[in-house]
N, C-alpha and C positions, 0 to 999 in steps of 0.2 A: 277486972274490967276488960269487955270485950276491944281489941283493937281496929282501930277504923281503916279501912282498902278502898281505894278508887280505882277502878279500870276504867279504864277510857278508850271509845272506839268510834268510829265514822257511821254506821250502823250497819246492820244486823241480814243484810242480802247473803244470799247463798255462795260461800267462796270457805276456800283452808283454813283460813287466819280466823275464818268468824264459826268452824268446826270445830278448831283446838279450843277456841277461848269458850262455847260450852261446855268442852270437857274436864276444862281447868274449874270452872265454875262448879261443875257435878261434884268434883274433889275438895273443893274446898269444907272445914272443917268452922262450920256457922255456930258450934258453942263459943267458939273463941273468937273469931273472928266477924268483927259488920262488913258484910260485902258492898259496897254502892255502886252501880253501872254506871257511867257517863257514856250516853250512847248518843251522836250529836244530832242525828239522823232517826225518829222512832220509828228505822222502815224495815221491810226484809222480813224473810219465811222464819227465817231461826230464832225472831221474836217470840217464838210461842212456845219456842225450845229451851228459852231461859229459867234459870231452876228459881221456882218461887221463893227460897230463903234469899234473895238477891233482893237487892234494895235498888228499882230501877230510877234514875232521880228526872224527877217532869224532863221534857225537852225545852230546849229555851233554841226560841224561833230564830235568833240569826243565826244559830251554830248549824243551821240543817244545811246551808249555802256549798259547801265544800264540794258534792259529788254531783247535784245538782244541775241537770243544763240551765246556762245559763239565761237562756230565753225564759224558764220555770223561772226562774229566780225578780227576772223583771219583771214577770207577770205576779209574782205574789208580792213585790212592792219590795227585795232588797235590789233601794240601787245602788249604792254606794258601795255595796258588797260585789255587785257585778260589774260595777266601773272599774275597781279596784282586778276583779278578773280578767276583763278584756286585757287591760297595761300588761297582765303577768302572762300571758297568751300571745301578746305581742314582740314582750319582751325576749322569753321562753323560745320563739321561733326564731327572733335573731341570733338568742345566746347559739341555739344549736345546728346551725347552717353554718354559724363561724367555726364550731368545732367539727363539723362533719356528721354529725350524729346519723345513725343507720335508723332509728327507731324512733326519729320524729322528739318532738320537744315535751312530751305530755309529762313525763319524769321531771324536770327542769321546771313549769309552768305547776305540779302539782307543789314542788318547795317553795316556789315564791310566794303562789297565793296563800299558803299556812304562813309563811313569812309577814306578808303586809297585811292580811285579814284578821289575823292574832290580834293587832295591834286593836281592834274595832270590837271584840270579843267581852263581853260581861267577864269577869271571875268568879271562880267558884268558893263559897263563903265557907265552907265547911273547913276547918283540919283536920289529915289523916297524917297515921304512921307511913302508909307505904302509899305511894300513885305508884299506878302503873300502868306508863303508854303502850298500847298493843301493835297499835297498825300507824305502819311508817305513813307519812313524815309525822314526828312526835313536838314540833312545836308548842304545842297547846298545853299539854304539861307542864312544859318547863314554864307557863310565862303565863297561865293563868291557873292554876293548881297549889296548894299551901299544903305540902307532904315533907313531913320529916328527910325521908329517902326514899329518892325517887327512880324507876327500870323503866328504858324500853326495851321493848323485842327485838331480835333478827329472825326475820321467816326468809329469808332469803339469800340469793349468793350476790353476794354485794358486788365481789368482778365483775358481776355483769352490767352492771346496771349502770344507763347512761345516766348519769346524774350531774348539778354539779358537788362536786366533792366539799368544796371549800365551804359551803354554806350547811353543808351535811357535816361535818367534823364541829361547827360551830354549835350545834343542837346536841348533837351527842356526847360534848365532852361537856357539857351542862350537869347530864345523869350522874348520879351517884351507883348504877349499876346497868350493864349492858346487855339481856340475858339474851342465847344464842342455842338455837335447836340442835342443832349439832357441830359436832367438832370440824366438821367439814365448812358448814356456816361462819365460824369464829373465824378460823383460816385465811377464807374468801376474803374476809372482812378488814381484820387485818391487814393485808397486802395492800389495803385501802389507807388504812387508819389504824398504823400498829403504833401510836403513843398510848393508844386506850386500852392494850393488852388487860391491865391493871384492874381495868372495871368490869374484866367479861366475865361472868357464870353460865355455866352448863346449865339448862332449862330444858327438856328437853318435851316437845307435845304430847300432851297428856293422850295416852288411849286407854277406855277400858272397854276389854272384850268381851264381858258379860255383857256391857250396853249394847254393845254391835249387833253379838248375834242377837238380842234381843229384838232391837230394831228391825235386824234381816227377816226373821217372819211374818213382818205384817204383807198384808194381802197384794199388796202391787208388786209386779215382777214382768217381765221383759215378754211384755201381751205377744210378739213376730216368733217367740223361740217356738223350735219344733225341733225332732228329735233328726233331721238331715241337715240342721244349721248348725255351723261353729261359730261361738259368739264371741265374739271379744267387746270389752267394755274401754271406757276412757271417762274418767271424770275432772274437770275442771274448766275453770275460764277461758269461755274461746277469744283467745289472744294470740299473738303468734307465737311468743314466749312457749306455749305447750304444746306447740308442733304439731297441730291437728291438721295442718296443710301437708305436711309430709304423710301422714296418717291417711290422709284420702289417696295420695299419687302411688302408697307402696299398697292398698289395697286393692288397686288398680291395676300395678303389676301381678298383684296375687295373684287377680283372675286370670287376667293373658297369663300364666303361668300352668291353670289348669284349676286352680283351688276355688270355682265359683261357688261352693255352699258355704264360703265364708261371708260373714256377717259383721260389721264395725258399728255399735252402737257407741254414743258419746252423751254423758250430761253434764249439761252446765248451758252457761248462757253469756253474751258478751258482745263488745263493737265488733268485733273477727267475723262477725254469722253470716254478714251476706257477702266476703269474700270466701269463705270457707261452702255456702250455698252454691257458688260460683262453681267454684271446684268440682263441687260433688254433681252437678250440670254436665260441666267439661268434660268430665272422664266415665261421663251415662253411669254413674252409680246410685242413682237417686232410689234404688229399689238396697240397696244392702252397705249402704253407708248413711247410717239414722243419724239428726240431731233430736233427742229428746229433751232438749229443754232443760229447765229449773226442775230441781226433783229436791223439793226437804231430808227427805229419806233414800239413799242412793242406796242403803243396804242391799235391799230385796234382789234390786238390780244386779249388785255386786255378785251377789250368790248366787243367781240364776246364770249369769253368764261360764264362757268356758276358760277365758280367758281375759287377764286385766291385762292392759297396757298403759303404759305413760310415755307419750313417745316426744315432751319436754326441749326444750331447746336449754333450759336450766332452770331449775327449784333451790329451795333450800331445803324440802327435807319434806318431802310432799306423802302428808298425813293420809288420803287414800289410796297409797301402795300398800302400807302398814295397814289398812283397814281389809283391804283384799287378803291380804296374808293371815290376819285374824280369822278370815272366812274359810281359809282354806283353799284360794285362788292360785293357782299358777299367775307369777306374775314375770312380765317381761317390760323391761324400762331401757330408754338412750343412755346412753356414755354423757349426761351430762357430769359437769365438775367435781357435783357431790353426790353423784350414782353412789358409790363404795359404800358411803354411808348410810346408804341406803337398804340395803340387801347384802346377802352373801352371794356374790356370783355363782352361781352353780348350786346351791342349796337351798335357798329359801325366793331363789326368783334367777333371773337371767338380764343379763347388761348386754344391749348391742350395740353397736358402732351408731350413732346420732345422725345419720340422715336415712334419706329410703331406702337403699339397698341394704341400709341394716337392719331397720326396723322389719321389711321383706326375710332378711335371712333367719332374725330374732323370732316370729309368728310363724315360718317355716318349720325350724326348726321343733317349736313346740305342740303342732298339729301335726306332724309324719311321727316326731318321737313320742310313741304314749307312753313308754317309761321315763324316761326325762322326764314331763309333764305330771305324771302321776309320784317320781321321789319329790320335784319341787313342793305338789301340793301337799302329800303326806308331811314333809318336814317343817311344813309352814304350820301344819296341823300340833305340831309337838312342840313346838320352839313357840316361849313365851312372849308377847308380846305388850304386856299389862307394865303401867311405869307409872301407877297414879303416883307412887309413893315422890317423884317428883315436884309437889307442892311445898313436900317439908322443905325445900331451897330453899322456898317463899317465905316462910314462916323463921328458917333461920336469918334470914336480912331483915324481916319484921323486929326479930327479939334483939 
């Protein structure tokens, strides 16, 4: 008898967390196992990206409310769902004005509302061997879900995160298992919440690199390149979190430096755009400091460029570095927490000091040294990068 999986997730927009979980998906092994999506939200490009032995289950209309603007939500008739939002937005802004919070209350306001909107939520009828919650906060799992034994995820470095703790320890010591990208991830985590040592498993996001370069050939690719642009790439959510503001001010210096045929393309999409718009205004770079938008497929991109960067303020283990290094990217990343984990310094990518003079020194460096640039990418080209076989984790917590 095949074993029944629920994953569960907010839906399916272009971001890390919603790349790994189809590449986990790609890997899973559908003789044995029923896969069923709980996706709350039926929104997003990577919808189309889900592997059809997947068992996507209907959407059921109150769970779409979570990500939502709340004005959308009155207007499609949940109010009790959006009364229930306003309080935790209210609340959420006084919790973190008391504690000083630098990064605003949205962390704090997003535990609450899965806290008290949980409570309003249908259950799901079905039983499985394994749920498994993907993307934080994982309330919904625990308290509407019927799973033998139940995972959530760490995609992230938990130090960072303004959150409150007390109510975050209370959801996660629920799990029967806590999986974590990398050992640098766990660690973070810990420092947080080291009673839960006990429940953590190495997980680590799945890549495979025959998919990539696979993807990397299809026909879209970086339309501005020409053979006197140095291109450096940047993919993810414009937030501030991925330090795409420092990423316009050391581009900026590059040129007063002398290095105008450099070029900073970025994809992704996010609330950061028209501060980040702003920037690229202020410092006249509007001709060679690109937002490209949503891109389903960031391969082509990846591989056309000359250079990746991730110039991060902190990750937990940020899946398109690894994807660049697949391709054979020079890649150069900030000194955030869990950089190490990341790359080999000096071998398979370069770590700079985390604000603009480094990121400045990091792209310097790798556009005057073409040998540096050219061993990074060579050794990215020979050093394996393929870890499907990390599902059997899964499969051993299932049995």
């Amino acid at each position: 008898m095949k074993k029944n999986v629920l994953i569960s997730i907010y839906d399916m927009e272009i971001g890390g967390i919603e790349r790994s979980l189809i590449s986990l998906l790609e890997s899973f092994d559908y003789h044995q196992y029923n896969v069923d999506l709980f996706i709350f939200n039926h929104a997003g490009d990577f919808m189309n990206l889900i592997p059809s032995k997947v068992n996507i289950l209907p959407q059921i209309d109150k769970y779409t409310v979570f990500r939502k603007p709340i004005i959308q939500c009155i207007r499609e008739g949940h109010y009790s769902t959006s009364i229930v939002r306003i309080l935790c937005k209210i609340i959420a802004s006084v919790k973190s004005k008391l504690r000083g919070l630098q990064e605003g209350s949205g962390y704090i306001q997003m535990q609450l509302v899965l806290k008290y909107l949980s409570y309003l939520m249908p259950k799901i009828q079905k039983k499985y061997e394994l749920g498994i919650s993907y993307a934080w906060p994982h309330d919904i799992m625990i308290s509407k879900v019927d799973a033998t034994k139940k995972i959530a995820w760490i995609h992230t470095d938990y130090s960072q995160l303004e959150i409150d703790n007390e109510l975050d320890f209370h959801i996660w010591n629920k799990f029967d298992y806590i999986a974590s990208i990398s050992d640098a991830c766990t660690n973070s985590f810990l420092t947080k919440y080291p009673s839960l040592k006990d429940k953590i498993v190495g997980i680590e996001n799945i890549t495979s690199p025959d998919f990539i370069k696979k993807m990397s050939n299809s026909h879209n690719s970086l339309e501005e390149k020409n053979d006197e642009s140095f291109n450096v790439l940047s993919v993810g959510r414009l937030s501030y979190t991925k330090g795409f503001d420092m990423a316009i001010e050391a581009l900026r210096v590059l040129h007063d430096k002398g290095f105008t045929n450099i070029k900073w393309y970025v994809i992704g999409y996010g609330g950061y755009e028209d501060t980040l718009r702003q920037l690229i205004t202020k410092y006249n770079l509007e001709d060679s400091f690109v937002l490209l938008g949503k891109k389903t497929n960031p391969y082509p991109y990846i591989k056309a460029c000359d250079l990746y960067v991730q110039p991060s303020r902190y990750e937990g283990k940020a899946i398109t570095v690894t994807e660049a290094q697949i391709l054979g990217k020079p890649v150069v990343i900030t000194n955030f927490p869990t950089a190490k984990s990341q790359l080999e310094d000096g071998f398979d990518g370069h770590i700079c000091p985390m604000d603009v003079d480094g990121i400045v020194e990091g792209i310097t460096r790798m556009f005057e040294d073409v040998d540096f640039r050219n061993k990074i990418a060579n050794n990215s080209c020979q050093r394996s990068y393929s870890n499907e076989a990390e599902v059997n984790k899964l499969y051993k917590i299932i049995r």
